[in-house]
C-alpha positions in Angstrom: 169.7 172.4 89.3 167.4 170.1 87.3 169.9 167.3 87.9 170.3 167.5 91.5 166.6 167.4 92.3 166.3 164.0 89.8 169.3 162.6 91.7 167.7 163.5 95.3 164.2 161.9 94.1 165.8 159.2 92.8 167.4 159.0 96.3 164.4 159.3 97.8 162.7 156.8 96.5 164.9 154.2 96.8 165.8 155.0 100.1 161.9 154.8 100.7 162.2 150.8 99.1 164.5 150.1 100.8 162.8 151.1 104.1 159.7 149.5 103.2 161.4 145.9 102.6 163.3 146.4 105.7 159.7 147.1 107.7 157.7 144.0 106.0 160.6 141.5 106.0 159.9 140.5 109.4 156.0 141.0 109.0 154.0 137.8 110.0 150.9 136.9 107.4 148.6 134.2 107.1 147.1 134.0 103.7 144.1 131.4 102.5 144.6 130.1 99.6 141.8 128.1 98.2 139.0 127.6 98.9 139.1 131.5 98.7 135.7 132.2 96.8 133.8 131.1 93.5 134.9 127.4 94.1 131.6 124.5 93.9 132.2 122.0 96.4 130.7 118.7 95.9 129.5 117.1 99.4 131.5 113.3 99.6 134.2 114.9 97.2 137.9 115.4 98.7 140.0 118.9 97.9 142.9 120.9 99.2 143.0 123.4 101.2 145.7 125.8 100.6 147.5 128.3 102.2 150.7 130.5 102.6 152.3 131.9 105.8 155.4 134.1 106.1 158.0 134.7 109.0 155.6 132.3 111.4 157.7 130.0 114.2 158.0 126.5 113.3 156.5 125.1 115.8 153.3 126.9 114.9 149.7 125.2 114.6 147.0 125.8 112.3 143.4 125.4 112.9 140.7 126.1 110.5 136.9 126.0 110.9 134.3 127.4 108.3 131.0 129.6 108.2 127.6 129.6 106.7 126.9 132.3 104.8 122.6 132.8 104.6 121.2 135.8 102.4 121.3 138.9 104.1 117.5 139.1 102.8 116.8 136.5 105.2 116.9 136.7 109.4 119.1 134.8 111.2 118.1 131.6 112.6 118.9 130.4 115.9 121.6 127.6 116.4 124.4 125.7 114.5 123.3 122.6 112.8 126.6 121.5 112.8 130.2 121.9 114.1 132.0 124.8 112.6 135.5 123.0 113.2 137.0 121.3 110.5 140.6 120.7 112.1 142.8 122.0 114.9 146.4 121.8 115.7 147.6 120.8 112.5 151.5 121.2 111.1 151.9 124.4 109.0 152.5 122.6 105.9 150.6 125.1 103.3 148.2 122.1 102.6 145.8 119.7 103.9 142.4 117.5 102.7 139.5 117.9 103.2 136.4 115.6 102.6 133.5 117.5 102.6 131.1 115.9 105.5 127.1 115.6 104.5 126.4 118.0 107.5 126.3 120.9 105.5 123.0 121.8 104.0 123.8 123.2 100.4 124.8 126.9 100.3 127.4 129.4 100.6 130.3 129.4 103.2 133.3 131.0 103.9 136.6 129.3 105.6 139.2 130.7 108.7 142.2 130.1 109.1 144.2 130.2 111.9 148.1 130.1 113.5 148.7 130.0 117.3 152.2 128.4 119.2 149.9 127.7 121.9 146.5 127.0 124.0 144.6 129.1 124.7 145.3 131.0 121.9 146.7 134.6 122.2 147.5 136.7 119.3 146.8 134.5 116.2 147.3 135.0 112.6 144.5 134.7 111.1 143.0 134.7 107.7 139.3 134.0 105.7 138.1 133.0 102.4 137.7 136.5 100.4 134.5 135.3 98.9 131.8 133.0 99.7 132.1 129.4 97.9 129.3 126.5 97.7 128.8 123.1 99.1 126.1 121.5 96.7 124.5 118.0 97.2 126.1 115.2 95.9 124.0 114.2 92.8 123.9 110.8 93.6 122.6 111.1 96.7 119.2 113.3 95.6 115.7 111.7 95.1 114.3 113.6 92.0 110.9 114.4 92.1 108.6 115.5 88.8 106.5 118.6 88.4 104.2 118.4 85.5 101.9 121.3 84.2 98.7 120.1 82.4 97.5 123.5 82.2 100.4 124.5 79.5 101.8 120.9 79.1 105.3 121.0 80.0 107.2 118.8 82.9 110.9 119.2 84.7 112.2 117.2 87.5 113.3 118.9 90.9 115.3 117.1 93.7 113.9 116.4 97.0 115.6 119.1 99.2 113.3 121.7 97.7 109.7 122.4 98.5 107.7 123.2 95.2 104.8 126.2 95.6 102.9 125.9 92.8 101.2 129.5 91.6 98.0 129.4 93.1 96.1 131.7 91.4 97.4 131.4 87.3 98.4 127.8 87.6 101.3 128.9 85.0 104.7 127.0 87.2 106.4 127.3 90.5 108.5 128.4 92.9 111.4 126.2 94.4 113.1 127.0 97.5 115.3 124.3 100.5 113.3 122.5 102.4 115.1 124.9 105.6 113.6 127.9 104.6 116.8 129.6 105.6 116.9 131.1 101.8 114.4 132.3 100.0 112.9 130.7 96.6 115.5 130.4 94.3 114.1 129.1 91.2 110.8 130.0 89.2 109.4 128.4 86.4 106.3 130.0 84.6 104.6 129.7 81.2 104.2 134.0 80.1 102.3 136.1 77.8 103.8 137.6 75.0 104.8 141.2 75.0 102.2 143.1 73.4 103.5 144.1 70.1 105.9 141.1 69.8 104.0 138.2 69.4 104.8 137.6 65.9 108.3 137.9 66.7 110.4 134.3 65.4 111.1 132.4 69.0 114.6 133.5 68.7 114.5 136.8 68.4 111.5 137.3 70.6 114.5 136.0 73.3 116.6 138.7 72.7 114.2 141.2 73.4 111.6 139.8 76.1 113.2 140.8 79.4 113.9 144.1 78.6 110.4 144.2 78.5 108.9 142.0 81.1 111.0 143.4 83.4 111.8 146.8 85.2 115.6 147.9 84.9 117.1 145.3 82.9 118.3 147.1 79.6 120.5 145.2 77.5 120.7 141.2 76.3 124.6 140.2 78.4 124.7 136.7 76.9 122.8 134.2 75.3 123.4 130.6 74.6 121.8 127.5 73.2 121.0 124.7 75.3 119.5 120.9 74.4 117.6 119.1 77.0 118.0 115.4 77.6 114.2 115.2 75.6 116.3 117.0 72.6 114.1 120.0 73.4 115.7 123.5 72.5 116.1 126.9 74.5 117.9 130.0 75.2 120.0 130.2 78.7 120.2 134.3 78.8 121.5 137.0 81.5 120.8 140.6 81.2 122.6 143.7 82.2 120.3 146.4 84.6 120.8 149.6 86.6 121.0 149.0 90.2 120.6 151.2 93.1 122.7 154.2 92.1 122.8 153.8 88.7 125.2 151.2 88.4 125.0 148.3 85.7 125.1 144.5 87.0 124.4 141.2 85.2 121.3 139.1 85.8 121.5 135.6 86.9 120.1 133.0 84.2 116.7 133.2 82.8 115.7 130.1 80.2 113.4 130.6 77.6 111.6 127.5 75.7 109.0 128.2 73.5 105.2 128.1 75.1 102.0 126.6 74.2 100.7 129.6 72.3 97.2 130.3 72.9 95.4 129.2 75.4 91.8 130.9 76.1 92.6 133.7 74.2 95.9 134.0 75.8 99.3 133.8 73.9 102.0 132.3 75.6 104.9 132.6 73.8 107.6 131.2 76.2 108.2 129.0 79.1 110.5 131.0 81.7 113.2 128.9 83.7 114.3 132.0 86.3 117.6 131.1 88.8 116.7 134.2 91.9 119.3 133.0 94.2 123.1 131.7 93.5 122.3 129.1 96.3 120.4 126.8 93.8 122.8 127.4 90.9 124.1 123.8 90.4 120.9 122.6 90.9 119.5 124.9 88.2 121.5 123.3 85.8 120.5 120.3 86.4 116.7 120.8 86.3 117.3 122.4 83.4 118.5 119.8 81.1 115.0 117.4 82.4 112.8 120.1 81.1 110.3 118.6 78.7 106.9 119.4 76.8 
């Protein structure tokens, strides 16, 4: 009895493949390939789009057009400041170039795809970029500017297309955010007191420690790696995992530690904080990194 019921699921089951091959075989799909999320695109730079079809006529065209993607955090603003079309009725040949124009601000995008036999369009295949990718200023096309600190004597340069807020109040850095306001300030830089308690902590370890105190949630050092600026001036690029809403863990983006002036009116400032808040500004934030001098 045993046997007959293995030999009817067996049965079964590939009677069930076979049934599913036979239902996708004829199945129409569009699938982008890259840019399809994670990707840095440099404005001025040429790559290849990609992408796959299956079971679509021959005489088929694609278009494709992309999206901005701004910070949900952030309202939407009114208007397009530029076209969303980047080509139409072009051959299905899985592939085509694309120089990335300069009238994209910097930020994070997503790319459609389309297939249609004819205009207007009626029931196209479509398909979009699974995750958000970034276009990022060419670097030789960005004025650098310099923000120096004479309160707690350190320097960095910053490009042009972000406005610099300096902290009003403590004097102790900055905030950095585009020049568009469309995101909000993506990098910090501030000079901090020690944790009480771990002052006479070595620089080093005193990195391994600080955010879990400085700031709420974060719980555990994720990474941590040495970095020389173009000065030859030393510091720790770190992330840190923390609980999020729910309980669940996520990683930090970069904080940089360089070691501060010590103590200033009875004040000790152990480090000098690099923060990157928003994934917009990454690139840039490695940049201004390596000009970071005391």
């Amino acid at each position: 009895m045993k046997k007959i019921i293995s030999i009817v699921l067996i049965l079964l089951v590939v009677f069930i493949g076979i049934f599913l091959f036979l239902q996708n075989k004829n199945l129409t799909s569009l699938t982008l390939i890259s840019p399809n999320g994670g990707e840095v695109l440099e404005e001025g730079s040429t790559y290849t789009i990609k992408w796959s079809s299956k079971n679509i006529p021959a005489d088929s065209k694609i278009s494709i057009s992309i999206r901005r993607v701004v910070p949900s955090s952030t309202p939407p603003t009114e208007g397009q400041e530029f076209d969303p079309l980047i080509f139409f009725n072009l051959d299905n040949t899985g592939s085509v170039d694309w120089t990335v124009s300069d009238m994209y601000p910097a930020g994070d995008y997503l790319l459609n795809i389309i297939s249609y036999v004819s205009l207007p369009v009626n029931n196209p295949i479509l398909d979009e970029s699974d995750a958000t990718f970034q276009i990022v200023k060419s670097p030789k096309e960005i004025n650098w500017k310099t923000y120096r600190n004479e309160n707690f004597g350190y320097s960095l340069n910053y490009p042009d297309s972000l406005i610099l807020r300096e902290f009003s109040e403590t004097k102790t850095g900055a905030s950095f955010h585009f020049q568009d306001e469309a995101y909000p300030e993506c990098i910090t830089v501030s000079a901090r007191e020690a944790v009480k308690n771990k002052e006479n902590l070595s620089f080093d370890q005193y990195v391994r420690e600080a955010a879990i105190e400085e700031i709420q949630d974060f719980k555990r050092l994720n990474s941590i790696e040495k970095i020389t600026t173009n000065s030859g001036l030393n510091g720790y690029k770190t992330t840190w995992g923390y609980t999020f809403l729910g309980g669940e863990e996520k990683i930090s983006l970069p904080i940089t530690y360089f070691e501060g002036p010590g103590n200033i009116q009875g004040i000790n400032y152990k480090t000098i904080q690099l923060t990157l808040n928003d994934l917009s500004c990454e690139n840039i934030y490695e940049q201004i990194l390596l000009t970071f001098s005391k």
